[in-house]
Residue, then its C-alpha position, 0 to 999 in steps of 0.5 A: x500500500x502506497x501510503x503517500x497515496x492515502x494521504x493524498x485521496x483521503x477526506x480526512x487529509x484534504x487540505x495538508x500541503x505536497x510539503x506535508x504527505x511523507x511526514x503524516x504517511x509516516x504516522x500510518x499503518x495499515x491492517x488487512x481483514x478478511x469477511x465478517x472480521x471485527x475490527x473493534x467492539x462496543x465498548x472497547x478503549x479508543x486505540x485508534x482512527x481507521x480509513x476504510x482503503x479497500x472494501x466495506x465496513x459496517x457499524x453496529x450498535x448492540x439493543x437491549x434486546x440483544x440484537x444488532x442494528x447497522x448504523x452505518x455502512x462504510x466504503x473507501x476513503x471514509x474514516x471511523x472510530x473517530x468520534x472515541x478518539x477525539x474524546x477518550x471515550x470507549x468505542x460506541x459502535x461495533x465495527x464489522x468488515x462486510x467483505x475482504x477489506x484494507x484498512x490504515x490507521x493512526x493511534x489516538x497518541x498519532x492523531x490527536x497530535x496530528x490534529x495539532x500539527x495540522x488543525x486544517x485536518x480537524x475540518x475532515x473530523x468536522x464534518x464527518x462528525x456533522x455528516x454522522x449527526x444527520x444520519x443518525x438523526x435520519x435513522x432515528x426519525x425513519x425507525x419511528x415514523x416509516x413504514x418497513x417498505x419506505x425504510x428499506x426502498x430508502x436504505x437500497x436508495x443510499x446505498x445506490x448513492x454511496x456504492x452504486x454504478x450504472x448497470x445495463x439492468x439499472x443501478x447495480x449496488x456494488x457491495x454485499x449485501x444479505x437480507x440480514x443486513x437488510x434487516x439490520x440496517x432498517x430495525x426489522x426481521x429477515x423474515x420481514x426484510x424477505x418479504x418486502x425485497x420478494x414484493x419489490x422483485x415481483x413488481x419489476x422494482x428490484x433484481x439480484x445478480x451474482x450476489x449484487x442488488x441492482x434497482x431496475x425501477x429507481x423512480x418508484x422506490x424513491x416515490x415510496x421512500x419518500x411516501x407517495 
C-alpha cells in the first residue's frame, strides 16, 4: 500500500500541503481483514482512527434486546472510530468488515497530535462528525415514523448513492449485501426484510445478480421512500 497515496485521496487529509504527505504517511499503518472480521467492539478503549482503503465496513450498535442494528455502512476513503478518539471515550459502535477489506490507521497518541500539527485536518473530523449527526438523526426519525417498505426502498436508495454504478439492468449496488443486513440496517426481521425485497422483485422494482442488488425501477422506490 502506497501510503503517500492515502494521504493524498483521503477526506480526512484534504487540505495538508505536497510539503506535508511523507511526514503524516509516516504516522500510518495499515491492517488487512478478511469477511465478517471485527475490527473493534462496543465498548472497547479508543486505540485508534481507521480509513476504510479497500472494501466495506459496517457499524453496529448492540439493543437491549440483544440484537444488532447497522448504523452505518462504510466504503473507501471514509474514516471511523473517530468520534472515541477525539474524546477518550470507549468505542460506541461495533465495527464489522462486510467483505475482504484494507484498512490504515493512526493511534489516538498519532492523531490527536496530528490534529495539532495540522488543525486544517480537524475540518475532515468536522464534518464527518456533522455528516454522522444527520444520519443518525435520519435513522432515528425513519425507525419511528416509516413504514418497513419506505425504510428499506430508502436504505437500497443510499446505498445506490454511496456504492452504486450504472448497470445495463439499472443501478447495480456494488457491495454485499444479505437480507440480514437488510434487516439490520432498517430495525426489522429477515423474515420481514424477505418479504418486502420478494414484493419489490415481483413488481419489476428490484433484481439480484451474482450476489449484487441492482434497482431496475429507481423512480418508484424513491416515490415510496419518500411516501407517495
Amino acid at each position: 500500500m502506497d501510503k503517500v497515496q492515502v494521504v493524498k485521496t483521503a477526506p480526512l487529509f484534504v487540505g495538508l500541503t505536497e510539503h506535508d504527505w511523507e511526514s503524516v504517511a509516516n504516522l500510518l499503518n495499515e491492517r488487512c481483514y478478511p469477511k465478517d472480521a471485527y475490527i473493534f467492539f462496543e465498548g472497547d478503549p479508543p486505540e485508534a482512527i481507521f480509513i476504510v482503503w479497500v472494501g466495506q465496513i459496517k457499524l453496529m450498535r448492540h439493543s437491549e434486546e440483544g440484537r444488532d442494528i447497522v448504523v452505518e455502512v462504510l466504503g473507501p476513503g471514509r474514516m471511523f472510530g473517530e468520534m472515541a478518539v477525539f474524546d477518550g471515550t470507549p468505542y460506541s459502535s461495533t465495527a464489522q468488515t462486510m467483505e475482504p477489506t484494507a484498512l490504515v490507521y493512526i493511534s489516538r497518541h498519532d492523531y490527536l497530535e496530528m490534529l495539532q500539527r495540522y488543525p486544517v485536518t480537524s475540518l475532515a473530523v468536522i464534518a464527518e462528525l456533522t455528516r454522522r449527526l444527520r444520519s443518525a438523526m435520519d435513522l432515528v426519525r425513519s425507525l419511528a415514523v416509516e413504514r418497513v417498505e419506505q425504510r428499506i426502498a430508502r436504505l437500497l436508495l443510499k446505498l445506490a448513492a454511496a456504492n452504486g454504478r450504472h448497470g445495463e439492468d439499472g443501478m447495480v449496488i456494488e457491495m454485499p449485501l444479505t437480507r440480514q443486513d437488510i434487516a439490520d440496517m432498517t430495525g426489522t426481521t429477515v423474515e420481514t426484510a424477505i418479504r418486502v425485497l420478494s414484493r419489490f422483485r415481483r413488481m419489476g422494482w428490484v433484481t439480484t445478480r451474482r450476489g449484487r442488488v441492482i434497482l431496475t425501477e429507481l423512480q418508484a422506490l424513491r416515490d415510496l421512500a419518500s411516501g407517495r
